[in-house]
N, C-alpha and C positions, 0 to 999 in steps of 0.2 A: 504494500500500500504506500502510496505517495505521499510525502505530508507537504505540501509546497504552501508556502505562507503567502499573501497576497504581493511583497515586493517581489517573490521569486514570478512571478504571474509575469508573462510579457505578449505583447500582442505580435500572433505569427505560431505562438509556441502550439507544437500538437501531441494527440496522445492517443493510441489506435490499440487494442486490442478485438481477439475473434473469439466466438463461441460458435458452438455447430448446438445447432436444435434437435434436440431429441422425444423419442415420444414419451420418455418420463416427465419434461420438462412442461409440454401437455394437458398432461393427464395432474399435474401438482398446479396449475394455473387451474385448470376445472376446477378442483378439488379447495380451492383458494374463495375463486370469485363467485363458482355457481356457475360459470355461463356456459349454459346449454346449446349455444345457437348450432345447428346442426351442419353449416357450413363449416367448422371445426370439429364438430362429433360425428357426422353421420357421411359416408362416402358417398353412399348412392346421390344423396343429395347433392355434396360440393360436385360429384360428376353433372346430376341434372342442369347444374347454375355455369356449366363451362369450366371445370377446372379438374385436372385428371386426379387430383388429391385434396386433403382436406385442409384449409388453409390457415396457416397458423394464428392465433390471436393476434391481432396488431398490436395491443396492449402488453402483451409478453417481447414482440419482440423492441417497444418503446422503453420496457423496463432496465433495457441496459442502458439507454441512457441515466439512470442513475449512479448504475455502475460506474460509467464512464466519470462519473463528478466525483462518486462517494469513496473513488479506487484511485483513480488514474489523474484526472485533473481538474480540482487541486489537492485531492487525495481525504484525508482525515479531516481535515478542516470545511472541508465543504459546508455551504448549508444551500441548498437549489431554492430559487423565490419562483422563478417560473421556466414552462417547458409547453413549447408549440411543437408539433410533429407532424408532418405530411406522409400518408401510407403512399407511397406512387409504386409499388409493385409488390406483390403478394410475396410470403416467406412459405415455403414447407418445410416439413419433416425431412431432416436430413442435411438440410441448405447449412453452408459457413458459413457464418456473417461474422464484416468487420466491421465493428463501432468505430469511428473517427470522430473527435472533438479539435476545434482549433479556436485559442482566443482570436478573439475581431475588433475589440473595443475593453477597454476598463475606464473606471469612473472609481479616481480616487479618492472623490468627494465621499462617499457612501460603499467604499472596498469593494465593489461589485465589477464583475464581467461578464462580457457576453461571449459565449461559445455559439459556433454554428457548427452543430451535428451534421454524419452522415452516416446512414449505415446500408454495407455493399454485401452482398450476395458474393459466392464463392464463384460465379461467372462476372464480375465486378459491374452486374447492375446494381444500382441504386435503388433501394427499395424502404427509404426513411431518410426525411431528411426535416432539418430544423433547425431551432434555436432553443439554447440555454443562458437563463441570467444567474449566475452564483456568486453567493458571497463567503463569507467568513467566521466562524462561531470565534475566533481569536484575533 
């Protein structure tokens, strides 16, 4: 885990880690949130609606952006004020994805920065992208 204190913060700086989705990972979001929608449970379905598999929760795979704040950058210190995210292409079971975060902007008025997420598919499409504002609990 990272502990980077808000002077170490610079604008340009990035922090990229992968995870690969799995159907444990799934079935523990289910088992979390409740959400049934059958385009994530139900195969016959996700094939009815155009997709040859079941597609992953957007919300699972948004949740690494936490990751990305609460691990990687600015690690321990973190505290996320807010988080915009665009789904622009479906994740499945199986897919690698890599979270990238880069500062854009800080405001040393109020210790806060702005991260512009992205997160790529193991064919390096894009399939999340966004913005983070984070500050500092120290």
């Amino acid at each position: 885990m990272n502990e980077y204190l808000y002077d170490d913060i610079y604008v340009g700086q990035e922090e990229t880690f992968n995870v690969k989705i799995t159907q444990k990972l799934m079935d523990n979001f289910f088992k979390l949130t409740g959400d049934c929608n059958p385009l994530h449970r139900d195969l016959d379905y996700a094939k009815s609606v155009g997709f040859d598999k079941n597609v992953v929760y957007g919300m699972l795979t948004a949740s690494f952006l936490s990751t990305l704040a609460g691990v990687y950058l600015p690690g321990k210190y973190s505290l996320i004020h807010t988080i915009e995210t665009d789904f622009v292409k479906p994740v499945f079971v199986g897919d690698t994805l890599t979270v990238k975060g880069i500062v854009k902007e800080k405001n040393d008025d109020f210790k806060v920065f702005w991260l512009k997420v992205d997160v790529f598919n193991q064919n390096g499409q894009k399939v999340v992208r966004g913005k983070m504002r984070i500050g500092f609990m120290c």
